[in-house]
N, C-alpha and C positions, 0 to 999 in steps of 0.2 A: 777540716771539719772536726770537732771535736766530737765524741764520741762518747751517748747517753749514758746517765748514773744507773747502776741496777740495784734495785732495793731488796731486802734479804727474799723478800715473797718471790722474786724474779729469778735471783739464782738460785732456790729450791726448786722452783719449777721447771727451770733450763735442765736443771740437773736431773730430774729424771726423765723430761723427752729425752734428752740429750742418752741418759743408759737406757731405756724401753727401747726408740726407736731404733736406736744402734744395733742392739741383740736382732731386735724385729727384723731387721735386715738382713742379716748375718744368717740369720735359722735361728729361732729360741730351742729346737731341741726337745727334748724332752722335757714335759713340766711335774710340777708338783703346786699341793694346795696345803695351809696346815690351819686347822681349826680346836679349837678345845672345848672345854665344859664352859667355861666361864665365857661373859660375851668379849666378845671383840674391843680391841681397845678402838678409841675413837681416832682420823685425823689429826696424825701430829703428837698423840701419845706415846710417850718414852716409854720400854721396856726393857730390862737385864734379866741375865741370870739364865737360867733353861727354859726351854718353851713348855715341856712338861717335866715339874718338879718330882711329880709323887706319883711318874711312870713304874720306878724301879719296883714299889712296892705293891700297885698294882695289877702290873704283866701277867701274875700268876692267875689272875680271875678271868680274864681275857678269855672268850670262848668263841668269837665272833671278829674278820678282819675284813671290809669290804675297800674293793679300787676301784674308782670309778673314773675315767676320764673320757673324750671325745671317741677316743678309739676302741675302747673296751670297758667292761666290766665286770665283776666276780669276784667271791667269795671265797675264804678260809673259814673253815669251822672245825672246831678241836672234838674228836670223837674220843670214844673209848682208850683205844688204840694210837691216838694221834693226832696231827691234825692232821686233813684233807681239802682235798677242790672237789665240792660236788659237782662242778659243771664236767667235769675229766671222769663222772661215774665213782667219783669217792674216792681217788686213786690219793695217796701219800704225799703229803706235803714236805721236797728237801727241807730239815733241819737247819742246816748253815744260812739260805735264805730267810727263812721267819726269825732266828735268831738274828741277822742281820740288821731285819728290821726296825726289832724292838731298840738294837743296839742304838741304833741310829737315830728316832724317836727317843730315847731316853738321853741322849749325848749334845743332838741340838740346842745351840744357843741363839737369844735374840743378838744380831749385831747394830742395826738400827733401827730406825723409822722412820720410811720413805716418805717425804711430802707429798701429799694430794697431790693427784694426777689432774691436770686441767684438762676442757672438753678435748683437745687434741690428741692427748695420749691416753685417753679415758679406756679405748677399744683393747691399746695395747696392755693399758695394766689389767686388763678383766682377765683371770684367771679362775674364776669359779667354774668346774665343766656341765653345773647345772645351768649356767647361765653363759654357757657356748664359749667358755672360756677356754686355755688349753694346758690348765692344772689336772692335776688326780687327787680326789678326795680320797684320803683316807681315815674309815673311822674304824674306833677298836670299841667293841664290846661286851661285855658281860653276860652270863646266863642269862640274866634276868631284864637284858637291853640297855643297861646302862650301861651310858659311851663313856668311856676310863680316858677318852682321846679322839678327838674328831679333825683331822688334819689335811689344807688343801696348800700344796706345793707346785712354784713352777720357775724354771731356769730361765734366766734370760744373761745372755752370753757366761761371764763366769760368775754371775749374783744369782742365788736362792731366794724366792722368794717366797712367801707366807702370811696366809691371811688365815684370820683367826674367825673360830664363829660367832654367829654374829656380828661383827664388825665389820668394816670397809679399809679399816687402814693396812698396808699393805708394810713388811716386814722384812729387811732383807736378815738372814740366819744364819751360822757359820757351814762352812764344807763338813758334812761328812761322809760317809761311804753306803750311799741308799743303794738297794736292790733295785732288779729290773719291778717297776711300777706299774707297766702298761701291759703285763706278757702274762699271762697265767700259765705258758710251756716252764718259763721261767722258775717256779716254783713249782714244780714237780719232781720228783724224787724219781729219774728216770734212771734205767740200768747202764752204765757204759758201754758200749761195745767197741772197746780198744785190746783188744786183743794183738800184744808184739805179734809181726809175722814170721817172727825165727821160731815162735810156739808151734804153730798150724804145720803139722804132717800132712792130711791130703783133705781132698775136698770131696765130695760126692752132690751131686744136681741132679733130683729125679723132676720130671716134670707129665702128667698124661699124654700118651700119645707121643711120647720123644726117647727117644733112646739116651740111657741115664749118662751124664757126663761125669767121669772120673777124674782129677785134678793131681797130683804129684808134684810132691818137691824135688825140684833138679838138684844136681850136682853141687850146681853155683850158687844154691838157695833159692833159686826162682822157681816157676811152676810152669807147670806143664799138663795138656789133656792127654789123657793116655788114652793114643792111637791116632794122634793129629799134631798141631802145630804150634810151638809157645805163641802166646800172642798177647797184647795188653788186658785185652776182650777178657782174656780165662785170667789175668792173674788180677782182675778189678773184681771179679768172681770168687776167687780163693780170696781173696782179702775183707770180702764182705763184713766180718765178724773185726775187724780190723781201723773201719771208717766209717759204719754205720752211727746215723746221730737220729734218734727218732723226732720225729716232727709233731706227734700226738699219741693220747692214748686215748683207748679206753675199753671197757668188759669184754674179754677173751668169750663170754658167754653169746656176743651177739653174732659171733663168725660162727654161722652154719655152714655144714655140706664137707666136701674134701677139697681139702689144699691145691691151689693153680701149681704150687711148685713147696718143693723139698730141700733146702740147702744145710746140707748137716757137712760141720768143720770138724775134725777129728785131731787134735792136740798130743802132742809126741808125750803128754801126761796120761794118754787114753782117755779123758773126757771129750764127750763129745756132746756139741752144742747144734740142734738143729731149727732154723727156721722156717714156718711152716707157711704160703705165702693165702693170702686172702684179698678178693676186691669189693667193697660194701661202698656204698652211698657217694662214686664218686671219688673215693680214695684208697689205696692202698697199703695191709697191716701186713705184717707179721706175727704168728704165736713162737714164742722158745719152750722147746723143750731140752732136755738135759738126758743123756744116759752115763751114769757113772758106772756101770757092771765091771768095765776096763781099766777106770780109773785108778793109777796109784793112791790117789789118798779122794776121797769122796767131797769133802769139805767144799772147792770152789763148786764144784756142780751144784751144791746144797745150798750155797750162797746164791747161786742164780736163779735156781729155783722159788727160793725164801720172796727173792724180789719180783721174779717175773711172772711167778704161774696166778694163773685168771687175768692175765694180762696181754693188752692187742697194743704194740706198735706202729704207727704209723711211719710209712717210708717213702723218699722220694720219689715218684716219677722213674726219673733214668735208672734207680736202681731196679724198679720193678721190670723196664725194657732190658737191664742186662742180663738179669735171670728169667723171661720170657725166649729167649733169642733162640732160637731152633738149633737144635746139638749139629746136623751138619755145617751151618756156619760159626760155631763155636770152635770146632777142630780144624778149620782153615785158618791160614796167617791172614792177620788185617793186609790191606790193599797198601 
């Protein structure tokens, strides 16, 4: 049997069920959407060059960054001081991420122009997330609301794709290095707590109603509760300032009343860093405080401070059960 002619319309078309569905199957992953000022090219319009030419020049107006996709949504806005997330209480937007971004928006190239989706893969190329697609809008704006950039982006296997506003035709655009898109923890300017544990001298755990737990570095470098048993339990304890990765923040002003618990690390520099524990709406923060009185040189205390004070972390779950844990079975060896 010989074996039908396909006419260019036919293998355009093959060609992108053949990549849409492919991805579709696989997980398309993370998307993106990219729209701009101007409308949309039509069905089959060729494009080169950069998707946005006259980003470079101007990024600097830019006061307004909004992401929008199925999963989430929110805002950057450039304040006084900076920019910020006001949904996080206004808290600081990391620098190296919003740099990123621009980076990345202003570096973008057109690579093609995907053939019209027939009614078959029509569902998988929709990536607008106003219209239930599983893109992220991103648009950039000005003081005064004018969008410098309105961009909707979304992956399918290892193709980018981009659709422009108002338009329908869909755009595949070269790789570059986008920031997290869908995460607004993502762009927060949060404090690290990686504290080496050859720094950490001893530990101290007040908690109401519990006899305070004291922590020591042994011999060997490990720890120990002074008057009890080494155990994993107390050195996952001492190390708190060591693994802690905050999950959220927000206004150190709304934690009322006295701390569930006290975890102050004490640094063979004499800086001492204490965590102050709180439980509001369901989840678990922390406040940091700092006392440098001890401290050979004041500066990292100062630094910690600069970053964290008026500020509530939020913390896992298991961490908040391991500094809950009643000091008698804290001073016994695990089982």
């Amino acid at each position: 049997m010989t074996k039908p002619s396909l006419t260019p319309g036919d293998l355009k078309r093959r060609d992108i069920l053949i990549r849409l569905a492919s991805a579709c199957a696989g997980g398309a992953g993370l998307s993106y959407a990219a729209q701009t000022l101007k409308p949309g090219g039509r069905p089959g319009e060729q494009k080169s060059g950069k998707v946005f030419p006259n980003l470079a020049k101007q990024a600097s107006k830019v006061t307004r960054i909004s992401l929008n996709s199925r999963s989430s949504q929110f805002e950057l806005v450039k304040a006084e001081a900076g920019w910020v997330l006001p949904q996080s209480d206004f808290h600081p937007v990391a620098n190296d991420t919003l740099s990123g971004l621009i980076k990345a928006l202003t570096d973008v190239r057109y690579v093609r122009t995907l053939p019209p989706p027939t009614q078959l893969d029509a569902q998988v190329s929709q990536i607008a997330p106003l219209k239930g697609g599983d893109g992220v809008l991103i648009s950039l704006e000005t003081k005064d609301t004018a969008q410098v950039a309105t961009v909707t982006l979304a992956r399918r296997g290892e193709m980018t794709l981009a659709q422009l506003k108002g338009g329908k035709a869909l755009y595949e655009i070269s790789t570059v290095d986008w920031p997290p898109l869908d995460s607004p923890k993502a762009w927060l300017d949060l404090p690290k707590f990686d504290i080496a544990p050859e720094r950490i001298a001893t530990v101290e755990l007040t908690r109401p109603d519990q006899d305070r737990l004291d922590i020591v570095r042994r011999p060997d470098g490990g720890f120990a509760p002074v008057g009890g048993t080494p155990s994993p339990r107390v050195t996952d304890i001492a190390l708190i300032l060591s693994r802690l990765e905050p999950q959220a923040v927000m206004a150190a002003i709304k934690l009322r009343g006295a701390p569930a618990f006290s975890h102050s690390t004490s640094l063979k520099s004499g800086l001492i860093i204490t965590l102050d524990g709180f439980e509001s709406a369901g989840r678990f923060w922390v406040k940091v405080r700092t006392d440098t009185s001890k401290a050979a040189s004041p500066e990292e205390g100062e630094r910690w401070t600069t970053q964290t004070n008026s500020w509530a972390y939020a913390i896992p779950p298991s961490f908040w059960t391991q500094l809950m844990t009643p000091t008698p079975s804290l001073l016994q060896a695990s089982p």
